[in-house]
N, C-alpha and C positions, 0 to 999 in steps of 0.2 A: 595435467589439469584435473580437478578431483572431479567436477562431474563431465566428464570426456565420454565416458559410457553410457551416458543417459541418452533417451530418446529424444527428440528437439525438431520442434519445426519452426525454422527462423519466418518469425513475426517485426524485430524488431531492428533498429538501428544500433547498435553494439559494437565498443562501448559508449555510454554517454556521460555526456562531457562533464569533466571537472572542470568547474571555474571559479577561479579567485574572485573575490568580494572587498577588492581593495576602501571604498569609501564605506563599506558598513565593519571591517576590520580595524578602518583607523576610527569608528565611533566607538566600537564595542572594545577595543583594547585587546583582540586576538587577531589570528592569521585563517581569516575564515575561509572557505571554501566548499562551492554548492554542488551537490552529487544530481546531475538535471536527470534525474529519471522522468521529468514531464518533455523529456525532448525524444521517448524512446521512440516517436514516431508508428505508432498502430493507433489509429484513430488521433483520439488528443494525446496519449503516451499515459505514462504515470508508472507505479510498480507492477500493477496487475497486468501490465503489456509484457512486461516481461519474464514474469512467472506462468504465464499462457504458453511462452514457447514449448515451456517442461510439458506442462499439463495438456497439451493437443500434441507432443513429441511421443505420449503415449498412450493418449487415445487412439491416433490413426493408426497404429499398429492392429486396432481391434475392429477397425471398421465402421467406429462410429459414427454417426451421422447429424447428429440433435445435442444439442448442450441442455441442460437443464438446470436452472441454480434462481434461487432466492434471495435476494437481500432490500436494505433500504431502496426510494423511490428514486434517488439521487445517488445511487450506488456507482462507484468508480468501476469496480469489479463486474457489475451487470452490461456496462456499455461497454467494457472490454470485450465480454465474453460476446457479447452483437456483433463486434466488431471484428473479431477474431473466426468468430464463425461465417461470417460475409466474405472473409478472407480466404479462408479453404473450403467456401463451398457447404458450409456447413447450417443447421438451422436452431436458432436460439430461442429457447421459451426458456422467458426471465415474469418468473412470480415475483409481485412486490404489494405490499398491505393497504390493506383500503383506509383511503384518506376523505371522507366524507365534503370537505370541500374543493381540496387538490384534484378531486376524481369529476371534476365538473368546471374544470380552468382549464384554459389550453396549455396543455406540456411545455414546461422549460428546463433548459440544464440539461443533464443525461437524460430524464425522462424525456424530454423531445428526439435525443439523440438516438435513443433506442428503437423511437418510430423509424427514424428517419436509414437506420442503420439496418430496418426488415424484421427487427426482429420480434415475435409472438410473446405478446405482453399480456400477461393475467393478474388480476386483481383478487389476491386473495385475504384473509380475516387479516385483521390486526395484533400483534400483542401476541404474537406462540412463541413458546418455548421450542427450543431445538430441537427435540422429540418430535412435537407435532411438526413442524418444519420439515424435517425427514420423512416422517409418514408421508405429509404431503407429496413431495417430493416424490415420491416410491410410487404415488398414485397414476400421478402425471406420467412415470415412465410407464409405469405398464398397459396407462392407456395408448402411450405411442410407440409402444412395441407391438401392441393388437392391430394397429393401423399398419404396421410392417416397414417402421424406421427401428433404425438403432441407435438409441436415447443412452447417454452418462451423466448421473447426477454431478456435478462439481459443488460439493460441500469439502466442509474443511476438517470432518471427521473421518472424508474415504480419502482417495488417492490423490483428491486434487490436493489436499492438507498437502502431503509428503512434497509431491512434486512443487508447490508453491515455495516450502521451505527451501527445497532444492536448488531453486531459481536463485535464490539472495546468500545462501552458501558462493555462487559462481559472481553474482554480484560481489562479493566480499573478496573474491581472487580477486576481480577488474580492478578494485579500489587499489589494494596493495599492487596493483602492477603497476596503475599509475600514480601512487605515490614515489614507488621507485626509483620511475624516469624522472621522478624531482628531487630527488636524492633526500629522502626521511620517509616518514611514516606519521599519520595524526595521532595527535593525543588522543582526541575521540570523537567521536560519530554520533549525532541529533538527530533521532529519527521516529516518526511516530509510530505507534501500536493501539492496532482496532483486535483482530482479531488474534495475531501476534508470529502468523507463519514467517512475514517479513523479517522482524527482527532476531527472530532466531535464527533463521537462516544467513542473517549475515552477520549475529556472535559466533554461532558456530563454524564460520569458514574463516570469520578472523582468528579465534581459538585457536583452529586447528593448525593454521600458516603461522604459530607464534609472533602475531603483531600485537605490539605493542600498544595497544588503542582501546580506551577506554567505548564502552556502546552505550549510550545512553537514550534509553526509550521512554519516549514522552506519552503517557495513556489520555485516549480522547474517551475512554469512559471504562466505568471495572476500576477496581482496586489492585495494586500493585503485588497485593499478598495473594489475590488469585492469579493475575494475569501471570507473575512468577513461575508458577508450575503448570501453566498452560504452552509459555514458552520451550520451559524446559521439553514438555511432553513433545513439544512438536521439531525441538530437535534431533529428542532420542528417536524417531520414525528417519527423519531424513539421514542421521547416519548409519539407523541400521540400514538402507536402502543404499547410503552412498559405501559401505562398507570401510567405514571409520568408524577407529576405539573413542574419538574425540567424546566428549560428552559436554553439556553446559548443568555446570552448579549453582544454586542460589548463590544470587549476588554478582555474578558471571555480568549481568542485565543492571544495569543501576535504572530504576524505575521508578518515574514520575509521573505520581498520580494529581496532582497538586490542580490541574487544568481540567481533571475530569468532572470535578465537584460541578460546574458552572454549567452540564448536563451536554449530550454530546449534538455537535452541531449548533449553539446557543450563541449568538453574534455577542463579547462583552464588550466595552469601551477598550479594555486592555488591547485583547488581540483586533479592534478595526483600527488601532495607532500604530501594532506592528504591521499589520501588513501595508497599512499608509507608508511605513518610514520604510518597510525593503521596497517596494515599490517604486519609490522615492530616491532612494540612495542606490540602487540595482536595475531596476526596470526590471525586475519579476515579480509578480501579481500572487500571492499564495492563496490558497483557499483557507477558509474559517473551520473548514472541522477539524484536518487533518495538522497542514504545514503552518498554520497561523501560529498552532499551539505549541510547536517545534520551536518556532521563530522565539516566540516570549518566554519557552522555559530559557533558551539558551541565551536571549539577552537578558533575560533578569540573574541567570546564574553566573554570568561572565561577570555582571554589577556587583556582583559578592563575592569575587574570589575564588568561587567553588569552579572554575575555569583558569589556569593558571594565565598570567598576562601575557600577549603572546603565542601563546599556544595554538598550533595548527588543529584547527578543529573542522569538521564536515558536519553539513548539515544536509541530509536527504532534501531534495523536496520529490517526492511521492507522485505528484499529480492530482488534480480534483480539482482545477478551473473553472470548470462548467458550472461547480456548484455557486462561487462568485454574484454569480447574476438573481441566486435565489434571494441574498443579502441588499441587492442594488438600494431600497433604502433604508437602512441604517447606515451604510456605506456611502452614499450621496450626501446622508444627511449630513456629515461629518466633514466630509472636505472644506478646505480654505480654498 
């Protein structure tokens, strides 16, 4: 197994489930098949449950005690790290940006969840760039290292990055394991890209296992020409760390930005029709930032051809449920 060496502390349900999608396969004219990483079972599940294992497999080697990380208010990744940290005992201050009306409503969605999971929630400026995010970041530990914990930033430019990409490299073995016991392999793989550790981590484990499976990554925001060499960059880390020559090349990624124009997290008519109709014809609920936008590139590209008819294809769903409920009306409004 290629990352057999890594450190790991089982967090999650593994593997999870491949499942056919036989009435949304005989709508869309492929042989589809859903990768439920919303069933990894740590809190509500999603991807970030399971690149957590990497990521606290080699923090507790150090002792550490305090997670520290930054993101949106509604962050998948935030409520993981609450959750993960509630899990081994561990204590989470999750910074997220001031919302001048949100910060005077009662919490829903992961923001509620985060209360509810113990974890140390700080409201910091709006609008920084990565830099200052770091700074910050750097502040917050050193003030609770003077207190006498031991705090690790998880951003996605120190180690959590690697070991994140790590995760979806081993995600990418599971997938070809069990495409095996079904005797083939997918044409390819719908899955989205935020920050992009995900997806590279599981081109580069398909690369490197010579499957034959196109990756196709859907951007909820950024352009394809950057997010390109952001991928790349975050696979060259995980293989120098997994100790593979593998590498991913431009173009390795077929990258679709087409969904990020409509601004990220932005409810359109298109995507509240897809997630009506998987919902509808599956009985899975996706979320609007992330898997909505999965859903529609992949049904609108199957309606063109650019999906051979037929074709075994996977579509991740990621996880972000919670956010669901931020939508409730535009999403009510809609219903028959």
């Amino acid at each position: 197994m290629i990352c057999a060496q890594q450190p790991r502390t089982r967090l999650v349900h593994l593997p999870t489930p491949l499942e056919a999608a036989p009435r949304l396969s005989d709508a869309l004219g492929v042989d589809l098949w859903i990768k439920r990483e919303d069933l990894a079972g740590l809190c509500v599940g999603g991807n970030k449950s399971r690149l957590l294992e990497f990521v606290l497999g080699s923090l507790r080697t150090t002792g550490v005690d305090t997670l520290i990380a930054h993101a949106a208010r509604q962050s998948n990744k935030l409520r993981d790290i609450a959750a993960a940290a509630a899990r081994c005992g561990m204590q989470a201050v999750l910074l997220i940006p001031a919302d001048d009306e949100a910060d005077h409503e009662a919490p829903q969605g992961n923001r509620l969840l985060f209360d509810i999971l113990g974890a140390d929630v700080r409201v910091v400026p709006a609008g920084l760039d990565h830099g200052a995010v770091l700074a910050l970041q750097e502040d917050v530990r050193a003030e609770l290292a003077a207190r006498g914990r031991r705090p690790a930033i998880l951003d996605r430019a120190l180690d959590y990055g690697v070991d994140a990409t790590i995760a979806y490299v081993d995600a990418a073995e599971e997938l070809v394991g069990q495409f095996a016991a079904l005797g083939g392999a997918p044409h390819s793989v719908f899955i989205a890209v935020g920050a992009g550790m995900t997806v590279a981590g599981l081109a580069l484990g398909l690369k490197h296992l010579g499957a034959p499976t196109q990756v196709v990554g859907v951007c909820v925001a950024g352009t394809a020409a950057d997010l390109d060499a952001t991928i790349r960059h975050h696979a060259a880390r995980a293989a120098e760390r997994l100790g593979i020559a593998t590498q991913l090349e431009a173009g390795d990624v077929v990258l679709v930005d087409d969904y990020a124009a409509t601004g990220y997290g932005v409810l359109t008519p298109a995507l509240t029709a897809v997630i009506h109709r998987f919902a509808r014809e599956h009985g899975v609920v996706l979320d609007p930032v992330y898997n909505a936008k999965v859903a529609l590139a992949l049904t609108e590209r199957a309606a063109v051809g650019q999906v051979p008819a037929g074709a075994k294809v996977v579509m991740f769903n990621t996880g972000g449920t919670p956010a669901i409920y931020q939508y409730a009306a535009g999403l009510a409004g809609t219903l028959e």
